[in-house]
Every structure is written in structure tokens, then in C-alpha cells.
C-alpha positions in Angstrom: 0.0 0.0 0.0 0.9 3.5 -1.1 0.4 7.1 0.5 -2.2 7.5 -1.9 -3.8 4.0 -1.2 -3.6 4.9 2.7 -5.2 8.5 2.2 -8.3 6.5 0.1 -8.7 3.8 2.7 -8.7 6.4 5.6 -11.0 8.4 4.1 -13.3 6.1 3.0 -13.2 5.0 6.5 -13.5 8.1 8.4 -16.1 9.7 5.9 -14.0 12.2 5.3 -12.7 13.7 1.6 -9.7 12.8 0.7 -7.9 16.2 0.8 -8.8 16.6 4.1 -7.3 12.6 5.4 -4.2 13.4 3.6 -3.5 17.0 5.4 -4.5 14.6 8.6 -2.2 12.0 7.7 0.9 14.9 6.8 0.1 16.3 10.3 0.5 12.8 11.8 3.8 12.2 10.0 5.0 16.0 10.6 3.5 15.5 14.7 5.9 12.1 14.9 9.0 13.7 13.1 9.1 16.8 15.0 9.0 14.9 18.5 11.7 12.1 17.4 14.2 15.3 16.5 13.1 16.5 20.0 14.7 13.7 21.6 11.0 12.3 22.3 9.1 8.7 22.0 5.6 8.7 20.7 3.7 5.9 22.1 0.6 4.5 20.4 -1.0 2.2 22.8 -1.8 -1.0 21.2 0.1 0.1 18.2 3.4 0.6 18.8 5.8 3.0 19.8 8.4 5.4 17.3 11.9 6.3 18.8 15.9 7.2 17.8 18.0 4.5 18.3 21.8 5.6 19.1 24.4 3.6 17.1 27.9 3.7 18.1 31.1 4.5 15.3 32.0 1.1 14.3 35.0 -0.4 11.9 33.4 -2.1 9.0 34.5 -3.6 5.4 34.3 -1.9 2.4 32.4 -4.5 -0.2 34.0 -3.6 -3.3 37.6 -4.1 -1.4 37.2 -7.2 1.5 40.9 -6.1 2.6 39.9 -2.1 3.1 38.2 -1.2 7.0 36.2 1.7 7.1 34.7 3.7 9.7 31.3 4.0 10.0 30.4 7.2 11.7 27.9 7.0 15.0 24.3 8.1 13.5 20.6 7.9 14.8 18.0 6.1 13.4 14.4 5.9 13.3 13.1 3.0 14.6 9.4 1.6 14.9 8.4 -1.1 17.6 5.1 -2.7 17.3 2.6 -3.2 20.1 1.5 -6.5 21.4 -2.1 -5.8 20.0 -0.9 -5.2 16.7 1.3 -8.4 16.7 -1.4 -10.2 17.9 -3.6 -9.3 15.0 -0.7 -9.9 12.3 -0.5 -13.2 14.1 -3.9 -14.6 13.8 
């Protein structure tokens, strides 16, 4: 499923036009952004929960030369864990 498949479904859904589902769904995705970059989880109950995962700088290899190590900078990442209600419904 797409963005605009989502926006179709939700608004067929929520009886709503399909303008107004896709500013709610950009709101959504802005609402999440904006609090990861703050350092902040969003929690979903039943859902799951969005947060920034901290990876440390790590020595790696470079694939197009097996004998060259690299370093691989620390970064953050984006990372999604689902709720035990939605894994119970994808494991029916």
C-alpha cells in the first residue's frame, strides 16, 4: 500500500474527503517527526511506539575491497516497535 492507497482507505473509512485525510495523515507524519528530532518517543497504545535508536562509530568492510576497514560514523535512526495488540492481530 501506497500514501495515496492509505489516504483512500482512511478516508473512505473516516467519511471524510480525501484532501482533508491526507492534510490529517501529513500532520500525523509532521507530529511524529518533530518529536523524534526532540529527543522524544511517541507511544501509540496497542500500536506501537516510534523512537531514535543511538548507534555507536563502528570499523566495517568496504564491499568492493574485502581487505579495506572503514569507519562507519555514530548516527541515529528511526526506529518503529510494534505493540503487542498489533502483533497479535498480524498473528492470527
Amino acid at each position: 500500500m501506497n500514501k495515496a492507497e492509505l489516504i483512500a482507505s482512511m478516508a473512505e473509512k473516516a467519511g471524510l474527503t480525501k484532501k482533508d485525510t491526507e492534510m490529517a495523515l501529513n500532520s500525523f507524519v509532521t507530529s511524529i517527526e518533530e518529536s523524534l528530532l526532540a529527543g522524544e518517543k511517541v507511544q501509540l497504545v496497542g500500536f506501537g511506539t516510534f523512537d531514535v535508536k543511538e548507534r555507536k562509530a563502528r570499523q566495517g568492510r568496504n564491499p568492493r575491497n574485502p581487505e579495506q576497514v572503514i569507519e562507519i560514523p555514530a548516527s541515529k535512526a528511526p526506529v518503529f516497535k510494534a505493540g503487542k495488540a498489533l502483533k497479535d492481530l498480524v498473528n492470527k
